[in-house]
mmCIF entry with sequence, helices, sheets and N, C-alpha, C, O atoms, coordinates in Angstrom:
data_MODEL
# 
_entry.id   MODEL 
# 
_entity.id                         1 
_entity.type                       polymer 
_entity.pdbx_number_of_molecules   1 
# 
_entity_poly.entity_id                      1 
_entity_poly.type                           'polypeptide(L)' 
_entity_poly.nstd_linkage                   no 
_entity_poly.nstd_monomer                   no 
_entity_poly.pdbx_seq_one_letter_code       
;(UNK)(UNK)(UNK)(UNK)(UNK)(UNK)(UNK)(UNK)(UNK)(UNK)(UNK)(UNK)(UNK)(UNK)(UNK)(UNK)
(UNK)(UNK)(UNK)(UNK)(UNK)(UNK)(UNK)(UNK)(UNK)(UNK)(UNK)(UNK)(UNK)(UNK)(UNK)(UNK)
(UNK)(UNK)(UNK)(UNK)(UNK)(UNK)(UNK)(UNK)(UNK)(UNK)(UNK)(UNK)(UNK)(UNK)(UNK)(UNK)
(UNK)(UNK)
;
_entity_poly.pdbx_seq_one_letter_code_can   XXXXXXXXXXXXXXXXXXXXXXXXXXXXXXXXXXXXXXXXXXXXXXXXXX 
_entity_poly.pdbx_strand_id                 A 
# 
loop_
_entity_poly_seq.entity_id 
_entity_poly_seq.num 
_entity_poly_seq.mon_id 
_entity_poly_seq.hetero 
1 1  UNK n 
1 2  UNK n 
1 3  UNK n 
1 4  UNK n 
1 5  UNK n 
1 6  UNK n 
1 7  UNK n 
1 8  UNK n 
1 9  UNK n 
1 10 UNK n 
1 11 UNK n 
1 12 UNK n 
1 13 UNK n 
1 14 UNK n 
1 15 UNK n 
1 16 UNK n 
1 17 UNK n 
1 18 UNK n 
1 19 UNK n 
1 20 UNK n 
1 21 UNK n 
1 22 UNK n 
1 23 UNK n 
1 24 UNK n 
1 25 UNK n 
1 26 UNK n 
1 27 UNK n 
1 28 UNK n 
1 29 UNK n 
1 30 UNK n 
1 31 UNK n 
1 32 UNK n 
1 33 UNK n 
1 34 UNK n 
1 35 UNK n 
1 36 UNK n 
1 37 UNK n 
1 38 UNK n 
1 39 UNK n 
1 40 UNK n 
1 41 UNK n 
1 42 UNK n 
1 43 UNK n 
1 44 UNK n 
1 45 UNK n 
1 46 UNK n 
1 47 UNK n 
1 48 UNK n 
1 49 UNK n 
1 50 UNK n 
# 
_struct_asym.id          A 
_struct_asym.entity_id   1 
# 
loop_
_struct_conf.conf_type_id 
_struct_conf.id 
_struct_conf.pdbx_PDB_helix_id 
_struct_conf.beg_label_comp_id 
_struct_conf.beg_label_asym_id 
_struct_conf.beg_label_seq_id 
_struct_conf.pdbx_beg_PDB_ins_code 
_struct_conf.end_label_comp_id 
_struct_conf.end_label_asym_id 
_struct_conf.end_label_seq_id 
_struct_conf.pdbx_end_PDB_ins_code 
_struct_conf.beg_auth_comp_id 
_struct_conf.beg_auth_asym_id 
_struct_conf.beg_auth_seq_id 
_struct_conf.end_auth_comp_id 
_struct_conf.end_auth_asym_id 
_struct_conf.end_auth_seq_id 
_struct_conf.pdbx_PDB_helix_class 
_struct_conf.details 
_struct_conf.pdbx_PDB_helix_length 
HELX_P HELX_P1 AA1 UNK A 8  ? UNK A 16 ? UNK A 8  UNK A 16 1 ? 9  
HELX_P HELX_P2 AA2 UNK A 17 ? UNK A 21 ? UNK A 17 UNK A 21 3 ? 5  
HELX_P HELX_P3 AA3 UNK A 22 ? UNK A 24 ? UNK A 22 UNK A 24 1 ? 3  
HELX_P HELX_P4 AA4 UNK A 29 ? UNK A 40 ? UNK A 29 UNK A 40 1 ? 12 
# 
_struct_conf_type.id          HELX_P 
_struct_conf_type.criteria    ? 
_struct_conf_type.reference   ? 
# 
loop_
_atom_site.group_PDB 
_atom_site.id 
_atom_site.type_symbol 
_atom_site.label_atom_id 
_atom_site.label_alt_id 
_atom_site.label_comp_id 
_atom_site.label_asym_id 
_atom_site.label_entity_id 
_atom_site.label_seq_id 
_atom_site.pdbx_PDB_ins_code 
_atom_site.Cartn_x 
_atom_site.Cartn_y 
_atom_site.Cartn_z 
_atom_site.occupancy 
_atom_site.B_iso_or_equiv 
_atom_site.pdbx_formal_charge 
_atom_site.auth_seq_id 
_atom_site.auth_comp_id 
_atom_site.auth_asym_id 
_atom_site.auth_atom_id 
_atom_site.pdbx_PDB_model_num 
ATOM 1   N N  . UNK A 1 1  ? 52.364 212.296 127.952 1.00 0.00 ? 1  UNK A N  1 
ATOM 2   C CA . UNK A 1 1  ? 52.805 213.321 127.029 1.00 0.00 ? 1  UNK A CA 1 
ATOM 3   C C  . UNK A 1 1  ? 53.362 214.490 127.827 1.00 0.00 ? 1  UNK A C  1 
ATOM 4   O O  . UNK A 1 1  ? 52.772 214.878 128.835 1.00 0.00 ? 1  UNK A O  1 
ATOM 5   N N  . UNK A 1 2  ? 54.458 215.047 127.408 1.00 0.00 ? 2  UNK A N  1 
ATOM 6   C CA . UNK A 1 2  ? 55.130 215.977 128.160 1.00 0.00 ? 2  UNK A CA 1 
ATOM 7   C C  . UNK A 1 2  ? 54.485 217.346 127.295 1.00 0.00 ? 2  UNK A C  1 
ATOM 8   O O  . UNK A 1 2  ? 54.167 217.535 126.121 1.00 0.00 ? 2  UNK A O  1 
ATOM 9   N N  . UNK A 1 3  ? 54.479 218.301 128.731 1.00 0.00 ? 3  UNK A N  1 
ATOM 10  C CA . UNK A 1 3  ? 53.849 219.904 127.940 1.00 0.00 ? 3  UNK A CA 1 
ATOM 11  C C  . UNK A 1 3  ? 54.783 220.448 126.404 1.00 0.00 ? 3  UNK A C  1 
ATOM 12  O O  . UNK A 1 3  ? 54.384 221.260 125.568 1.00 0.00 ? 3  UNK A O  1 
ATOM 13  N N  . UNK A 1 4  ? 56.084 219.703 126.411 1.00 0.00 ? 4  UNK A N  1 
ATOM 14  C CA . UNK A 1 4  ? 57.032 219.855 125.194 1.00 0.00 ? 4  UNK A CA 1 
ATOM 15  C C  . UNK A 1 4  ? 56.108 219.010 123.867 1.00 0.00 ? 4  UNK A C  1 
ATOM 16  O O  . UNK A 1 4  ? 56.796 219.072 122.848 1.00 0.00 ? 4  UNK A O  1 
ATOM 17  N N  . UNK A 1 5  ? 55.680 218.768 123.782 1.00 0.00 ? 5  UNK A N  1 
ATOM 18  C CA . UNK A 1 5  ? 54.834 217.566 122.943 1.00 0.00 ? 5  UNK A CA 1 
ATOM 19  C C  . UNK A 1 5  ? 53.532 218.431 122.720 1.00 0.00 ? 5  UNK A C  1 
ATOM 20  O O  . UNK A 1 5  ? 52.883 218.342 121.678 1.00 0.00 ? 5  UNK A O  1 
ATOM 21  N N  . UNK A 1 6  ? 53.216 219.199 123.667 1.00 0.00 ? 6  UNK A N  1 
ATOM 22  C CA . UNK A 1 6  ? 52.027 219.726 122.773 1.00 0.00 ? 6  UNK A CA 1 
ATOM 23  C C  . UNK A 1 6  ? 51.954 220.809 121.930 1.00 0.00 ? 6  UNK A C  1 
ATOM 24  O O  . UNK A 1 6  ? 52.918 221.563 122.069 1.00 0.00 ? 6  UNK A O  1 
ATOM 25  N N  . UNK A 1 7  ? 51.054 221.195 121.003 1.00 0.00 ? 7  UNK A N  1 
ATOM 26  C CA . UNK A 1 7  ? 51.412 222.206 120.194 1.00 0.00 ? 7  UNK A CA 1 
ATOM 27  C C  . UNK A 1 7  ? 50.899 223.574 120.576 1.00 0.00 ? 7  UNK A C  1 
ATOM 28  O O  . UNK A 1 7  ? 49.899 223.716 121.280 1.00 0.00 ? 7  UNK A O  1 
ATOM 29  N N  . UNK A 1 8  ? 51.659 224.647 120.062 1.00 0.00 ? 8  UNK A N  1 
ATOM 30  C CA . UNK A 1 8  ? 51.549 225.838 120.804 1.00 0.00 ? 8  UNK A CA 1 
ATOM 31  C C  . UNK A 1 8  ? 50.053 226.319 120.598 1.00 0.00 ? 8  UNK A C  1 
ATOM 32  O O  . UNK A 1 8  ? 49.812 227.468 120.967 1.00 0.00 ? 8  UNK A O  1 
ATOM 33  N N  . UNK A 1 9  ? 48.919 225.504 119.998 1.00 0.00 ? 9  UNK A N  1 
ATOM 34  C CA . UNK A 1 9  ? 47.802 226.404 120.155 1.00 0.00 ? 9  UNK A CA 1 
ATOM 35  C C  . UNK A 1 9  ? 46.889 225.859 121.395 1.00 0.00 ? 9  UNK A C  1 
ATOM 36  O O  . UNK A 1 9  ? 45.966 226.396 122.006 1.00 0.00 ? 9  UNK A O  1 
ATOM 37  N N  . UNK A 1 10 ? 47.663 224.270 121.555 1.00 0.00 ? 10 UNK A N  1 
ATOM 38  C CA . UNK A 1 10 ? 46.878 224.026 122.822 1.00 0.00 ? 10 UNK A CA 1 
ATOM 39  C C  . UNK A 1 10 ? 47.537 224.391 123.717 1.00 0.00 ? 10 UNK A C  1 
ATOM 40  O O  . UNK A 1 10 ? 46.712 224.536 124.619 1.00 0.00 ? 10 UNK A O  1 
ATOM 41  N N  . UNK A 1 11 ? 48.997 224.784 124.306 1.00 0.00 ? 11 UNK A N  1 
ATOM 42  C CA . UNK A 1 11 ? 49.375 225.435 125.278 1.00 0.00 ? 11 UNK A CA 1 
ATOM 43  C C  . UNK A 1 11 ? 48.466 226.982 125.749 1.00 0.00 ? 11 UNK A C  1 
ATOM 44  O O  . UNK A 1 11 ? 48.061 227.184 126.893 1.00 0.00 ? 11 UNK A O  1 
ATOM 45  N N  . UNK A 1 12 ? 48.270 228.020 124.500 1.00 0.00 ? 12 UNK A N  1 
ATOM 46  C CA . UNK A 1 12 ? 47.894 228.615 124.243 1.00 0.00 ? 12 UNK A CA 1 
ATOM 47  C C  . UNK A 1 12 ? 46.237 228.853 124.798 1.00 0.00 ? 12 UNK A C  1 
ATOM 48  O O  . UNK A 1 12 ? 45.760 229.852 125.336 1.00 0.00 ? 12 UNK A O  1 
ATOM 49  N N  . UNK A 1 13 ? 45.586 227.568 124.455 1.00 0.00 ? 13 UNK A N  1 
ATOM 50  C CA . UNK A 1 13 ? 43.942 227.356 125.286 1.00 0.00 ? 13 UNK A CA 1 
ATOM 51  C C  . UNK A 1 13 ? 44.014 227.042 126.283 1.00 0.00 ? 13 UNK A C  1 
ATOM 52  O O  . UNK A 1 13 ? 42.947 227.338 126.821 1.00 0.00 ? 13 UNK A O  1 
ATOM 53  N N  . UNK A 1 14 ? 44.972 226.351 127.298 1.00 0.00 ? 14 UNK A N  1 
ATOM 54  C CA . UNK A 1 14 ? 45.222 226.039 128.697 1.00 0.00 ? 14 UNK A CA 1 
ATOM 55  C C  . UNK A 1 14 ? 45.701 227.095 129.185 1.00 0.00 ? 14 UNK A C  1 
ATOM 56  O O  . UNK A 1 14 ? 46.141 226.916 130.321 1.00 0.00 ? 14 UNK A O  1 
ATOM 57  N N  . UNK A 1 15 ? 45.780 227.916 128.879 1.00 0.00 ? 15 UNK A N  1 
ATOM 58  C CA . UNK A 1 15 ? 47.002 228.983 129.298 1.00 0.00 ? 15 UNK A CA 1 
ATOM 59  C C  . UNK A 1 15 ? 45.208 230.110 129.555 1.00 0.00 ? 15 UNK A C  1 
ATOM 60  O O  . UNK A 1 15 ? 44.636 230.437 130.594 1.00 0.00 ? 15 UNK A O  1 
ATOM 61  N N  . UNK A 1 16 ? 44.900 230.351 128.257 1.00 0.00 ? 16 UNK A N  1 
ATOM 62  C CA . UNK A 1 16 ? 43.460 231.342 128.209 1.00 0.00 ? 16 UNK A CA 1 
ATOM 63  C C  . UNK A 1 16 ? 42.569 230.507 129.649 1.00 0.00 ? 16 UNK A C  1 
ATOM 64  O O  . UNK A 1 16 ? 42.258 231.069 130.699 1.00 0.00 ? 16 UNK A O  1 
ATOM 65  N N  . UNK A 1 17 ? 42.299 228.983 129.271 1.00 0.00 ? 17 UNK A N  1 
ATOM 66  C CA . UNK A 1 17 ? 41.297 228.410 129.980 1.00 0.00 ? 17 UNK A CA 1 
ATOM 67  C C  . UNK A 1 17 ? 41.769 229.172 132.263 1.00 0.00 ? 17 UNK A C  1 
ATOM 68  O O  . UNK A 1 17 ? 40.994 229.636 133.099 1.00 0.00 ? 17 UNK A O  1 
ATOM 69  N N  . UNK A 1 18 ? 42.647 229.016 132.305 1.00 0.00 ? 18 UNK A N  1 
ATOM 70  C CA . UNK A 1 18 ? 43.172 228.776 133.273 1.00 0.00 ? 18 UNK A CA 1 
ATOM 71  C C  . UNK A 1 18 ? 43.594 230.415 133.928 1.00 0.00 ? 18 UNK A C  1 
ATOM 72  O O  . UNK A 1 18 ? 44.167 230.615 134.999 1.00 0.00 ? 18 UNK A O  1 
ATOM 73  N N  . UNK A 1 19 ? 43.261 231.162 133.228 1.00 0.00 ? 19 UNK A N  1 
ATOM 74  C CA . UNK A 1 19 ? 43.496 232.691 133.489 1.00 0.00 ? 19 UNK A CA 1 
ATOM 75  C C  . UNK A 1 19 ? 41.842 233.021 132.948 1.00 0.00 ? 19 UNK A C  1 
ATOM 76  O O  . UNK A 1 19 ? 41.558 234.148 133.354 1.00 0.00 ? 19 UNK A O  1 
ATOM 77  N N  . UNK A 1 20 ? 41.318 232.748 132.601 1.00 0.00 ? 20 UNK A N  1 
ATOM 78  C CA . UNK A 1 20 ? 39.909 232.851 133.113 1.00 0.00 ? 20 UNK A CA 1 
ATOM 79  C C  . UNK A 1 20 ? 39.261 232.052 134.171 1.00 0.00 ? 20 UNK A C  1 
ATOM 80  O O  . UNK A 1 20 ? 38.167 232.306 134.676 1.00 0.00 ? 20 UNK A O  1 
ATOM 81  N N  . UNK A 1 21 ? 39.886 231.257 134.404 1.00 0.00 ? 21 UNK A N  1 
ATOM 82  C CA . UNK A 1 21 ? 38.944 230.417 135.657 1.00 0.00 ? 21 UNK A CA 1 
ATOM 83  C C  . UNK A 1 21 ? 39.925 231.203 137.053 1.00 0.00 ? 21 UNK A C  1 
ATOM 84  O O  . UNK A 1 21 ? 39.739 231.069 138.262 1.00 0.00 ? 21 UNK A O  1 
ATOM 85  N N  . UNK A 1 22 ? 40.716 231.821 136.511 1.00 0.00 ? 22 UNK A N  1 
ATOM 86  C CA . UNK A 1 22 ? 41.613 232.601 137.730 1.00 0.00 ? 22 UNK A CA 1 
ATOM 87  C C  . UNK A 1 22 ? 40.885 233.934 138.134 1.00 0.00 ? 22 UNK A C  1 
ATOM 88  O O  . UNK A 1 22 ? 40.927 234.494 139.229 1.00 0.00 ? 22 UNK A O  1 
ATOM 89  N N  . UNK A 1 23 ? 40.200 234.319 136.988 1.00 0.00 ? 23 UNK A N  1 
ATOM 90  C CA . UNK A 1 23 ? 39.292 236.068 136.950 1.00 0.00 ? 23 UNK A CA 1 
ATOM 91  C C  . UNK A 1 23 ? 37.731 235.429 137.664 1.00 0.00 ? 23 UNK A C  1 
ATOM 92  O O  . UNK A 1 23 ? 37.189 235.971 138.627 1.00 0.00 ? 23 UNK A O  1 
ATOM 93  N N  . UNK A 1 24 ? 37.185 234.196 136.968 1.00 0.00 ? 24 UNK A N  1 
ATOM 94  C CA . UNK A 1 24 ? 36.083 234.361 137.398 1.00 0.00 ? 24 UNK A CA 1 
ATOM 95  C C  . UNK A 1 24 ? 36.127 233.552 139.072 1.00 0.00 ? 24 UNK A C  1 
ATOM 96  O O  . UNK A 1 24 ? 35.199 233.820 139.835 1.00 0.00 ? 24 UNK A O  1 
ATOM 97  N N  . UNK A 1 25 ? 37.084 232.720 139.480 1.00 0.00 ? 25 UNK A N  1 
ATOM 98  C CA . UNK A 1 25 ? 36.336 232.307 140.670 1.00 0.00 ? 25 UNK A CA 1 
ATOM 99  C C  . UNK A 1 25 ? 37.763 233.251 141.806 1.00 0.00 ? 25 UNK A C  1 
ATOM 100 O O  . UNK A 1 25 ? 37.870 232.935 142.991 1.00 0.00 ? 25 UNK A O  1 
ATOM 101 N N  . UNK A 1 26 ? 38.526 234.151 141.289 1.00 0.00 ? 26 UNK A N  1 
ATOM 102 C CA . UNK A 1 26 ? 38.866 235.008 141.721 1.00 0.00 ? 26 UNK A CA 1 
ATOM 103 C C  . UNK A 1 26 ? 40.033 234.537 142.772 1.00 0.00 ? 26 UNK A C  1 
ATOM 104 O O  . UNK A 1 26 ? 40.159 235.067 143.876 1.00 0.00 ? 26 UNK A O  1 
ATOM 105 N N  . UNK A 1 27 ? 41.088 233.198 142.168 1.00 0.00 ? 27 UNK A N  1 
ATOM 106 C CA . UNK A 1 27 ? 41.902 232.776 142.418 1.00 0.00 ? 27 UNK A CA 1 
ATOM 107 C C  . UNK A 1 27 ? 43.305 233.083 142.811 1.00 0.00 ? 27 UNK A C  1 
ATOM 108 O O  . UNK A 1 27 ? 44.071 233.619 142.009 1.00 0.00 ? 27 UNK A O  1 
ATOM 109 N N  . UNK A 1 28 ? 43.589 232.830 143.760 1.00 0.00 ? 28 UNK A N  1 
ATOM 110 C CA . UNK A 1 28 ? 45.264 233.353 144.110 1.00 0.00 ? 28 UNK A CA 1 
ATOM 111 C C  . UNK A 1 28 ? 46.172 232.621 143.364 1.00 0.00 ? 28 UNK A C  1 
ATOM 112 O O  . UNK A 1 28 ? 45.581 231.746 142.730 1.00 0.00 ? 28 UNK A O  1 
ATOM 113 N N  . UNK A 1 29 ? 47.256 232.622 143.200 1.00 0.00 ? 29 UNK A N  1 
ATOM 114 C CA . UNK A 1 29 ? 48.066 231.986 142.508 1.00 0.00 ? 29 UNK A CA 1 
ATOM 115 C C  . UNK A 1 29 ? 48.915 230.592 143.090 1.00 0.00 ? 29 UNK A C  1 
ATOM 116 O O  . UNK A 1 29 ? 49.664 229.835 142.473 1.00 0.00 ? 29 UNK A O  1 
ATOM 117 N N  . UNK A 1 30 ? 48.394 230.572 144.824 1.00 0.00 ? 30 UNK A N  1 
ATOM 118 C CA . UNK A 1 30 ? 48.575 229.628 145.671 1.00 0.00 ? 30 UNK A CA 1 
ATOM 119 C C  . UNK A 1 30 ? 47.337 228.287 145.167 1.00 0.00 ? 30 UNK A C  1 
ATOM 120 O O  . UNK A 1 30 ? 47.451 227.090 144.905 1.00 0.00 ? 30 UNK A O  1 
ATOM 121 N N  . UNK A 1 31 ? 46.250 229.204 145.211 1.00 0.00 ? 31 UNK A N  1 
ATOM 122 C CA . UNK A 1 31 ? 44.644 228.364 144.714 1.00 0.00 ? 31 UNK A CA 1 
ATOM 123 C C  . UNK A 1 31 ? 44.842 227.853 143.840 1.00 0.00 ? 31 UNK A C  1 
ATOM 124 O O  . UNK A 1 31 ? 44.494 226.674 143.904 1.00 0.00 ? 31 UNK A O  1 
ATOM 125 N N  . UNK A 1 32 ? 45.443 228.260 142.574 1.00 0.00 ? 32 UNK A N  1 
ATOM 126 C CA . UNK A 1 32 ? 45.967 227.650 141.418 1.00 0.00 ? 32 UNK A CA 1 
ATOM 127 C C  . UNK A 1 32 ? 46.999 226.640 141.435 1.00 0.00 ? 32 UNK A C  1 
ATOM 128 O O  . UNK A 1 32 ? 46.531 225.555 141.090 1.00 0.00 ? 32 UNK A O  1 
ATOM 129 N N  . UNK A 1 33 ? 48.149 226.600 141.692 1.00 0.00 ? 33 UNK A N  1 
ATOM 130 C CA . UNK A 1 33 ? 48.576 225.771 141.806 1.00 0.00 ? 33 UNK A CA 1 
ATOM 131 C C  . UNK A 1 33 ? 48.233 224.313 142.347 1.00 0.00 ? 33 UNK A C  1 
ATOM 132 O O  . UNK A 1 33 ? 48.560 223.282 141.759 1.00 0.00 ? 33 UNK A O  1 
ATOM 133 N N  . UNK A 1 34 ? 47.467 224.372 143.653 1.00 0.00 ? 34 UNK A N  1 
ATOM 134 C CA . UNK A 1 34 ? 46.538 223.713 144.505 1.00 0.00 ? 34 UNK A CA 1 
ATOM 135 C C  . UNK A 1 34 ? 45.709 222.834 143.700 1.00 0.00 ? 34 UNK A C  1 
ATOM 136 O O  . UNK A 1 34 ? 45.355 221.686 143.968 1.00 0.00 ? 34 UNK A O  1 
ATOM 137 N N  . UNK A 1 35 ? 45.399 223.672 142.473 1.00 0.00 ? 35 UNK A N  1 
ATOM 138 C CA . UNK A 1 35 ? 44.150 222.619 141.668 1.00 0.00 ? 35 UNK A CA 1 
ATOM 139 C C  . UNK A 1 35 ? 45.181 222.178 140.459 1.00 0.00 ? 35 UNK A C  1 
ATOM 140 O O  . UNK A 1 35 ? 45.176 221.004 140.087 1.00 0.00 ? 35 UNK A O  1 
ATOM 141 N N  . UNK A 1 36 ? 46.125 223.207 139.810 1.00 0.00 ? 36 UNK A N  1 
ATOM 142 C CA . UNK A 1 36 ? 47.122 222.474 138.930 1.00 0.00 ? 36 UNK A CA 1 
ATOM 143 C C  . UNK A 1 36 ? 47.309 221.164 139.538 1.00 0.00 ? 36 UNK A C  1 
ATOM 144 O O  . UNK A 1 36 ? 47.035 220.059 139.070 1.00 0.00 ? 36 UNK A O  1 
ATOM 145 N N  . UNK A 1 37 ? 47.933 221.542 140.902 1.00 0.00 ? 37 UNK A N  1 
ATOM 146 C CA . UNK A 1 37 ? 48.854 220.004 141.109 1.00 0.00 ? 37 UNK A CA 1 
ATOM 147 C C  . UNK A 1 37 ? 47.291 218.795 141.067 1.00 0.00 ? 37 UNK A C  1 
ATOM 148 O O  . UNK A 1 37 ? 47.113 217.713 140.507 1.00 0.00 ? 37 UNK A O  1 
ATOM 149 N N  . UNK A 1 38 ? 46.563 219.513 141.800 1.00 0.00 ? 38 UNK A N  1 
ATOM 150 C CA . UNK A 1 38 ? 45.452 217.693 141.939 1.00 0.00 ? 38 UNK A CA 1 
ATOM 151 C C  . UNK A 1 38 ? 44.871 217.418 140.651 1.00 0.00 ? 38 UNK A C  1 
ATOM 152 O O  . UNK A 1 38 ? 43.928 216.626 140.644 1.00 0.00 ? 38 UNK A O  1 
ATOM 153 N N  . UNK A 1 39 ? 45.310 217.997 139.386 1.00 0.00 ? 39 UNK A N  1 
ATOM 154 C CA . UNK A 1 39 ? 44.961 217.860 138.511 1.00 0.00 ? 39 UNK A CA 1 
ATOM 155 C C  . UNK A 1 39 ? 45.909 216.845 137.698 1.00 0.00 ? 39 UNK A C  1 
ATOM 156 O O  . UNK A 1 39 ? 45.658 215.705 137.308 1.00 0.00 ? 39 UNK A O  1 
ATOM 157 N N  . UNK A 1 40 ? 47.076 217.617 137.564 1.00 0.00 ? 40 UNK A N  1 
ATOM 158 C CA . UNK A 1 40 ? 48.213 216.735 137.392 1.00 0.00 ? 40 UNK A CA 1 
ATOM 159 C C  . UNK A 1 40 ? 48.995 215.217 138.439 1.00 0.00 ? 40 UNK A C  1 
ATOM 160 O O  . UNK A 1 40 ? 49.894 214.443 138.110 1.00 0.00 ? 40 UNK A O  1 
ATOM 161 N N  . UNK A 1 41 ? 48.437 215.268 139.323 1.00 0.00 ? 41 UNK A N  1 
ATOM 162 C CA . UNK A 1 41 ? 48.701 214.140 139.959 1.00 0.00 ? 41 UNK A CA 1 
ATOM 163 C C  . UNK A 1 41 ? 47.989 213.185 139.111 1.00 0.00 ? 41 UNK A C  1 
ATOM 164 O O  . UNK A 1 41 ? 48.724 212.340 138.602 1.00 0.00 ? 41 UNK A O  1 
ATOM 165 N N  . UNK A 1 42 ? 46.841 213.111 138.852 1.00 0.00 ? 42 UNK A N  1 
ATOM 166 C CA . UNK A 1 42 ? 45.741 212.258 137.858 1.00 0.00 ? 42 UNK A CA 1 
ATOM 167 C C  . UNK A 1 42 ? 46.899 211.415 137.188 1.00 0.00 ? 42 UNK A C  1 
ATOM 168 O O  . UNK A 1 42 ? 46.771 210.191 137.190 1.00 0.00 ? 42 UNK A O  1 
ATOM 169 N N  . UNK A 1 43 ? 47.879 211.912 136.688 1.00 0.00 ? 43 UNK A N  1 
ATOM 170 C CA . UNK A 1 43 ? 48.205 211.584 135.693 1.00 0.00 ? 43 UNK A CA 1 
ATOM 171 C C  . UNK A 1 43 ? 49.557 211.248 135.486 1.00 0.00 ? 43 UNK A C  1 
ATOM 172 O O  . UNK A 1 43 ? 50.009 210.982 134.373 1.00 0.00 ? 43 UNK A O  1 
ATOM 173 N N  . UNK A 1 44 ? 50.416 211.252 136.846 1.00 0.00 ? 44 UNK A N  1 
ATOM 174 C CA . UNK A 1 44 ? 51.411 211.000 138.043 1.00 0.00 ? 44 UNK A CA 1 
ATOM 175 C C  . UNK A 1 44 ? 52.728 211.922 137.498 1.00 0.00 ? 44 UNK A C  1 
ATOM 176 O O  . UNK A 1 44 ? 53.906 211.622 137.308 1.00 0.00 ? 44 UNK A O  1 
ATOM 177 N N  . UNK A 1 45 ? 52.109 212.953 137.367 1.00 0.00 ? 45 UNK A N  1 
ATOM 178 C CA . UNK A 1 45 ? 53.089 214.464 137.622 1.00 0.00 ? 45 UNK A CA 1 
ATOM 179 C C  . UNK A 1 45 ? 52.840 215.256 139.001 1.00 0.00 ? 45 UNK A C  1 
ATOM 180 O O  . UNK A 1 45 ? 52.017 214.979 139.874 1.00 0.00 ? 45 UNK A O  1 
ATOM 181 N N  . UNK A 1 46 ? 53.797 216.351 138.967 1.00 0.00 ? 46 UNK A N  1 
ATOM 182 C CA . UNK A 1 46 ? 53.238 217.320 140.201 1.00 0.00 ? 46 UNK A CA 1 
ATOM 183 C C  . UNK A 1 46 ? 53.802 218.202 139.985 1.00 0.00 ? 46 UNK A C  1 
ATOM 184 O O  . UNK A 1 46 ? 54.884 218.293 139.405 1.00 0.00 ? 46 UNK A O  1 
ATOM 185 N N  . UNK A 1 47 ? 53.017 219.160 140.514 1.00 0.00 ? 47 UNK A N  1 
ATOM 186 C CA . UNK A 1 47 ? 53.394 220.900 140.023 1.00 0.00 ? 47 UNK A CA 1 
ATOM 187 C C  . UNK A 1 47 ? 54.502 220.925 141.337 1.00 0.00 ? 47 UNK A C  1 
ATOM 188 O O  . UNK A 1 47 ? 54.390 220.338 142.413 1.00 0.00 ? 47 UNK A O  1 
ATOM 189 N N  . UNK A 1 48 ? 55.573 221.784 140.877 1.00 0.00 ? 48 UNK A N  1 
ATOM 190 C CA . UNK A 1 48 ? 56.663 222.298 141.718 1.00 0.00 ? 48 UNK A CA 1 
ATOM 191 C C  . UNK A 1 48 ? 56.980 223.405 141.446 1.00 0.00 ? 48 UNK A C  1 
ATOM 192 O O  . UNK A 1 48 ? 57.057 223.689 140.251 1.00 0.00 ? 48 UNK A O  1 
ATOM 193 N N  . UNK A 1 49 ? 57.215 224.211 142.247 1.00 0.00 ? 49 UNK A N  1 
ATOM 194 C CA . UNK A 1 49 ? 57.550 225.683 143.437 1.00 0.00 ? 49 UNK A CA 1 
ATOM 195 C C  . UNK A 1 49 ? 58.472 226.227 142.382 1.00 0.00 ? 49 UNK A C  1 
ATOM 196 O O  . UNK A 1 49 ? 59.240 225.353 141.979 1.00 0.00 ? 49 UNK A O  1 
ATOM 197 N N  . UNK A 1 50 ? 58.627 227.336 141.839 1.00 0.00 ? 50 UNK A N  1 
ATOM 198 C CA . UNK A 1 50 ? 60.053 227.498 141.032 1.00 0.00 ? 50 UNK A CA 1 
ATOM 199 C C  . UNK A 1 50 ? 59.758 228.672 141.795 1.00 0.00 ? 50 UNK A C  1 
ATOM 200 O O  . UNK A 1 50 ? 60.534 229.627 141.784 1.00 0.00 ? 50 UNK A O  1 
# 
């Protein structure tokens, strides 16, 4: 399923989920990506650099 396919309230909870796990374990935006991508590999995507 492409992120276009989902509906804006679950974009919306990934978006909250993921900017709180950024406040509490006090994440750079390098750190993030880092766990985006090994997250999304699972599932044979990959986060890229814009």
């Amino acid at each position: 399923m492409a992120v276009t396919e989902l509906n804006e309230d679950t974009q919306d909870q990934i978006c909250d989920l993921l900017e709180n796990l950024q406040q509490v374990e006090n994440l750079k935006n390098k750190d993030m990506r880092i766990l985006l991508d090994k997250i999304v590999r699972r599932f044979g995507g990959k986060v890229v650099n814009k």
